[in-house]
VOGU-3710 file (C-alpha; in Angstrom, 3 decimals, decimal comma):
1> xxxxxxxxxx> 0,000/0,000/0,000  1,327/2,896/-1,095  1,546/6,193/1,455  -0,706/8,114/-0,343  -3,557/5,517/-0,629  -2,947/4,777/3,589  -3,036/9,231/3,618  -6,121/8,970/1,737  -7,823/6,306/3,592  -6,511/7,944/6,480
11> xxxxxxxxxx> -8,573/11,014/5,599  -11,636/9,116/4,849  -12,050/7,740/8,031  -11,692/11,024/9,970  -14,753/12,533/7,589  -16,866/9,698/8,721  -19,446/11,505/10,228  -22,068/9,824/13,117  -24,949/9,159/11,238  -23,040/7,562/8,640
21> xxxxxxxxxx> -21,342/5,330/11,850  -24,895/4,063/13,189  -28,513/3,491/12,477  -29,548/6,085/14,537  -32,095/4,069/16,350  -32,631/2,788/19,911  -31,501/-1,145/20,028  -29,588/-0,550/17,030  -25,868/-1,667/17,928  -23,133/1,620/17,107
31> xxxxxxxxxx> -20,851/1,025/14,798  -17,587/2,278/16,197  -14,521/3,701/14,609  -11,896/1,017/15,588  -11,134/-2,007/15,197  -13,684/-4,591/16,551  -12,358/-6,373/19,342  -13,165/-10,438/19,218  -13,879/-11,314/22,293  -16,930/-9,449/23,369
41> xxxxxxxxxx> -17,269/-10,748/27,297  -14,263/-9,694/29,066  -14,915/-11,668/33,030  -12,870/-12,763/35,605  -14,579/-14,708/38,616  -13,694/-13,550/42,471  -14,592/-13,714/45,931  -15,985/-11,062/47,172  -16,180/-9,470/50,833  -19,295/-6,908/51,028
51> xxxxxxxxxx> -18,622/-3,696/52,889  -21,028/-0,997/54,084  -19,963/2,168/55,227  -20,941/5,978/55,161  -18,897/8,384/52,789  -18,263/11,102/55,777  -18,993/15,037/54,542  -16,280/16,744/52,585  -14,993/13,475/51,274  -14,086/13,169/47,701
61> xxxxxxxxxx> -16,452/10,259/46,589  -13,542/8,482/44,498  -11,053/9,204/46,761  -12,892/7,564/49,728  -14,335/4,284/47,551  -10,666/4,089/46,292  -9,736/4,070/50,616  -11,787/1,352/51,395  -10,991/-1,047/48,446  -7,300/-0,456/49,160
71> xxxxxxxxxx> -7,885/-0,769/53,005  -8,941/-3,953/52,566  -6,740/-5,261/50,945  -8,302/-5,581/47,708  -7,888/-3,251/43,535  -11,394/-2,967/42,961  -15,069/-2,676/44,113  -18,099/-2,612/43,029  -20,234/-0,198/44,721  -23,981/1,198/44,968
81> xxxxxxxxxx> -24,625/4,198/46,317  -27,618/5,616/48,759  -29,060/8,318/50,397  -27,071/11,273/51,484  -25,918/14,331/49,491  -23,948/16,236/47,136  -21,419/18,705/47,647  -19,425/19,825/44,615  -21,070/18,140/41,833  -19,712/18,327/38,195
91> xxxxxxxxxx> -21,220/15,803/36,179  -21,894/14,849/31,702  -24,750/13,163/30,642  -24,991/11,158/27,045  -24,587/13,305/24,014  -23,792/12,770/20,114  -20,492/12,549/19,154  -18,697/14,723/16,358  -16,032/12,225/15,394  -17,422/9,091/17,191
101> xxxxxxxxxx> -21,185/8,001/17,605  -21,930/9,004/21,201  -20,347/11,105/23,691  -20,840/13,300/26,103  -22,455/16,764/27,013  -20,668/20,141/27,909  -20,041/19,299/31,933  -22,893/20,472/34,388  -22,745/21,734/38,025  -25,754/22,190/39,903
111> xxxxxxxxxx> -25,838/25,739/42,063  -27,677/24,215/44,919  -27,643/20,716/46,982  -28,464/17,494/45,417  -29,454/14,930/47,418  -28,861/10,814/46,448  -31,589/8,991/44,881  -28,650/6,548/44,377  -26,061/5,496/42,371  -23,734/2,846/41,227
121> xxxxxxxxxx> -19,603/2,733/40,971  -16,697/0,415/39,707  -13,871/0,734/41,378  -9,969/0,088/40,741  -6,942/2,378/39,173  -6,368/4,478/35,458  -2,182/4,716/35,300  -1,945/3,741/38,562  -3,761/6,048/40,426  -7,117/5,524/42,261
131> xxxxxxxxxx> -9,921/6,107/39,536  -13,583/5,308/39,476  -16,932/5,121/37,226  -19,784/6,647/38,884  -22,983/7,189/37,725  -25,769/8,329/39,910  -29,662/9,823/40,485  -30,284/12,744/42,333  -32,832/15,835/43,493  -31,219/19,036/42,308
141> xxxxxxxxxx> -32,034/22,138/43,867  -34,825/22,397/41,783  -36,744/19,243/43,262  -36,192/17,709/39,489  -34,860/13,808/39,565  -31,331/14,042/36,922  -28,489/12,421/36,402  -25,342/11,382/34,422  -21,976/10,288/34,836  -20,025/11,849/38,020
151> xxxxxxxxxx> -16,624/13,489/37,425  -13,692/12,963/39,777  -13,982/16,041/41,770  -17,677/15,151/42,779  -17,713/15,262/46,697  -20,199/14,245/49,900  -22,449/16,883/51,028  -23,423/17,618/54,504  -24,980/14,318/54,773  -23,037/11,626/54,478
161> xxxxxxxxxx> -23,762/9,135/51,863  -24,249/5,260/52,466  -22,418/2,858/50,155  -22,416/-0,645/49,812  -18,722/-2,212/48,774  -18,178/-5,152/47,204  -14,536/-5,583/47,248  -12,965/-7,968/44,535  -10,845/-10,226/46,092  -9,374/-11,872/42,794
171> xxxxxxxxxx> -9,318/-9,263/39,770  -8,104/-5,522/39,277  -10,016/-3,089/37,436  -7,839/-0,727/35,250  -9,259/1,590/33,213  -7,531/2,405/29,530  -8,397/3,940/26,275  -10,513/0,889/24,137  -9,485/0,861/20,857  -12,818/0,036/19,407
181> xxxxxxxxxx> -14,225/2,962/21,004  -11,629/5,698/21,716  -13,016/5,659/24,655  -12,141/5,270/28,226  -13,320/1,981/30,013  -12,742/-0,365/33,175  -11,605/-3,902/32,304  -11,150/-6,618/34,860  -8,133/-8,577/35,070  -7,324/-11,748/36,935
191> xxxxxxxxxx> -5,010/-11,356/40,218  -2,287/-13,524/40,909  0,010/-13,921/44,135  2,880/-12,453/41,283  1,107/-9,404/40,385  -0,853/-8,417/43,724  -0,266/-9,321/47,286  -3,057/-9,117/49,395  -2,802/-6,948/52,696  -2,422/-8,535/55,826
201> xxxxxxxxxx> -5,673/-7,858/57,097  -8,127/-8,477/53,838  -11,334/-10,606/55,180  -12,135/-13,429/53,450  -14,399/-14,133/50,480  -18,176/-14,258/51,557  -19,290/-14,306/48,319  -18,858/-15,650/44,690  -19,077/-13,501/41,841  -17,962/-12,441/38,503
211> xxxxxxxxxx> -16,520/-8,736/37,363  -17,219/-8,389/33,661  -16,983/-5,881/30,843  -19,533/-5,990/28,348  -18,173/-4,833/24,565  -20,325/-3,079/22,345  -23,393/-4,148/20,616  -24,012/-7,189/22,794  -27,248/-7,360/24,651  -27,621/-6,953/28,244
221> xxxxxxxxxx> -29,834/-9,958/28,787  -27,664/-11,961/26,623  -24,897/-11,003/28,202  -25,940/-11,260/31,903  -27,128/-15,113/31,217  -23,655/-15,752/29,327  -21,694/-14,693/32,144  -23,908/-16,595/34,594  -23,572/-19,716/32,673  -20,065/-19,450/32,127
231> xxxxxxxxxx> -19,270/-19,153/35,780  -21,912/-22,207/36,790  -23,660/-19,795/38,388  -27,632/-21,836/38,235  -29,068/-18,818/39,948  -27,201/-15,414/40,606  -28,057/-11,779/41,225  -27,462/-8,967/39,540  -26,236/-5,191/41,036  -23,467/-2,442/41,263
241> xxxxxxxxxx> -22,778/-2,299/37,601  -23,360/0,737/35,324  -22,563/1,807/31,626  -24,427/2,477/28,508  -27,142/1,462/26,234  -27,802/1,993/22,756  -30,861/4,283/23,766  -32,965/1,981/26,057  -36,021/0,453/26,152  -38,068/-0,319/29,265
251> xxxxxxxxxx> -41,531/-1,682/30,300  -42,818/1,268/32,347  -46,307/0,149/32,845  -49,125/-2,568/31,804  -48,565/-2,285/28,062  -46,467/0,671/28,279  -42,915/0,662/26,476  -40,418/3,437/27,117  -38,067/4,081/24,629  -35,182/6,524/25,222
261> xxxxxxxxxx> -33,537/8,764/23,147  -30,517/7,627/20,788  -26,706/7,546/20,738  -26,552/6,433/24,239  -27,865/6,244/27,784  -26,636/6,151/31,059  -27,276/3,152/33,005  -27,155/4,484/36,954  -28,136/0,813/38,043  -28,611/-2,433/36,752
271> xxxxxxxxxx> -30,193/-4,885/39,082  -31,831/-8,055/38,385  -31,933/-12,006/38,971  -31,015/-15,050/36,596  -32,646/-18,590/37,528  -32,951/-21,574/34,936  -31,197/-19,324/32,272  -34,102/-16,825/32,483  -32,649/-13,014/33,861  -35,228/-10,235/35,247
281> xxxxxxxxxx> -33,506/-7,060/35,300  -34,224/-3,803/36,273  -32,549/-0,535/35,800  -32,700/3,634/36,123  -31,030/4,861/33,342  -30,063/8,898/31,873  -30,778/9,644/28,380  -28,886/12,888/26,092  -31,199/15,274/27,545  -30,622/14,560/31,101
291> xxxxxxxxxx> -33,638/12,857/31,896  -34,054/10,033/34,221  -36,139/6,686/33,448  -36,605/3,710/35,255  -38,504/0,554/34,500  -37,744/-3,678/33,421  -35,161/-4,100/30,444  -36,562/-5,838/27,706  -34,642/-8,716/26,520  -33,064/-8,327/23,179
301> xxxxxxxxxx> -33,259/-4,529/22,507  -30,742/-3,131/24,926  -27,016/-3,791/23,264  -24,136/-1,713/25,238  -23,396/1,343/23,534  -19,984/1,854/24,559  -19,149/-0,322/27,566  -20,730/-2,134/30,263  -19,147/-3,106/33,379  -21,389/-6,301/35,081
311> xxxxxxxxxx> -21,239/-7,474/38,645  -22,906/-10,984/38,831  -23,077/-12,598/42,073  -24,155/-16,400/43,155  -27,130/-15,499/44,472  -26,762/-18,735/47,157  -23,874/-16,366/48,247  -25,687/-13,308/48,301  -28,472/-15,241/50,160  -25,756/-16,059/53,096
321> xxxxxxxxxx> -24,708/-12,580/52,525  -27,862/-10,809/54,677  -25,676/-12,348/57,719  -22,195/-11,651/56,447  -21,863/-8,105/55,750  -19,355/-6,028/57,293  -19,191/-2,331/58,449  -15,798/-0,969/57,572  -14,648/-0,892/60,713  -15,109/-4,392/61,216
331> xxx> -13,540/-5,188/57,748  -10,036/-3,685/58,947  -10,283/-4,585/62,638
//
């Protein structure tokens, strides 16, 4: 190939505009820039030790998740969010992209308090250095319900916020630039006694679970039952995970369909059950124009727009769970 002709196709690719790189349709998977990555489930199983603790006021919500993952021991989490509120809170919501299919909106910051509807977070390192993906629901000062994807400086208001850890005994989240997407995004890798040892005073594993990164284009129900399956998992829970949707569609109501705006959405929480091969799931979601939805995700018509990062969890384990939980302070004693 001649340099010219690579110049040339070169060129041609950076003209590609985003309606010529998608459908433009809800359920419709993106078609992204680079190249397509072949394995489309990225998952690495893990015990799992489930923390709760309040983020105090004047905390930086990263900054503290990132404390009590490394605290214990553990490089990464999986963490909902509760209650609580707001301090400094700069956040994007879904948006269309210029050079890429979807991206995201000039950043907002509220004037007033916002107080948690709730939220969820993954948890683990970007060049070595504590980094998270946050997404969360709130009441602005306004009394409206929004939300979007938190930045890093996003800290706890005068009321502390509750947060549920699951801390990943077994994998590391590290967040790099996808080449398929250009993008940002968390993948899990597998731990070994050669590339982590585990602190001194890290609990053990109450749980069973599996950290996984969904690719583009592949379904969320699909994807949720693979990952079960895979792990042996013949019934398992779903919670703490977050990313994005190709648009969304939900069942809001008795013969009611909700169908969200296109690129992308914003999935705060994904929560849901798999038995027999069968998953139920649930989720509150943010579409491009800031507005918050909630309802069941239908199967087949929700593919990942971007990335999706999936905590499963056996749900025998989560059952014994309810008596297992730690406070932090018990965690590290």
């Amino acid at each position: 190939m001649t340099a010219q002709h690579s110049a040339a196709q070169h060129s041609t690719a950076e003209q590609l505009t985003a309606e010529q790189l998608t459908a433009r349709r809800a359920g419709v998977p993106l078609q992204h820039p680079g190249p397509r990555t072949p394995e489309r489930i990225a998952a690495v199983p893990t015990g799992v030790t489930v923390v709760r603790a309040e983020l105090p006021p004047g905390a930086n919500v990263v900054g503290e998740l990132w404390r009590i993952t490394e605290a214990a021991g553990c490089r990464a989490a999986c963490a909902e969010l509760a209650h609580g509120s707001f301090g400094t809170l700069r956040y994007v919501h879904p948006a269309v992209g210029a050079e890429r299919p979807a991206f995201y909106s000039d950043t907002i910051e509220p004037a007033g308090p916002c107080f948690v509807l709730g939220g969820s977070a993954t948890v683990g390192t970007r060049e070595d250095r504590a980094f998270a993906h946050l997404h969360a629901t709130w009441l602005d000062e306004h009394g409206r319900v929004r939300g979007g994807h938190l930045l890093p400086e996003t800290t706890v208001g005068d009321a502390a916020i509750e947060a549920t850890v699951r801390l990943l005994h077994d994998a590391a989240y590290v967040s790099d630039t996808c080449p398929e997407t250009s993008m940002p995004a968390f993948t899990p890798h597998a731990l070994t006694p050669h590339t982590f040892a585990p602190h001194a005073q890290a609990e053990p594993a109450t749980t069973q679970a599996v950290a996984a990164r969904i690719l583009p284009g592949e379904d969320l129900h699909d994807a949720v039952r693979t990952v079960a399956a895979r792990a042996g998992f013949d019934s398992a829970v779903v919670r703490a995970s977050l990313g994005s949707a190709v648009g969304a569609r939900l069942r809001t109501g008795p013969g009611r369909i909700t169908e969200a705006d296109w690129p992308a959405t914003e999935f705060t929480s994904l929560t849901g059950t798999v038995r027999a091969g069968d998953a139920i799931l649930t989720a509150t979601l943010v579409d491009r124009n800031g507005d918050v939805h909630s309802g069941r995700v239908l199967p087949g018509q929700n593919p990942v727009a971007v990335t999706f990062e999936l905590y499963v969890e056996r749900a025998d384990a989560a059952l014994a769970d309810r008596g297992g939980a730690h406070t932090t302070e018990e965690a590290q004693a």
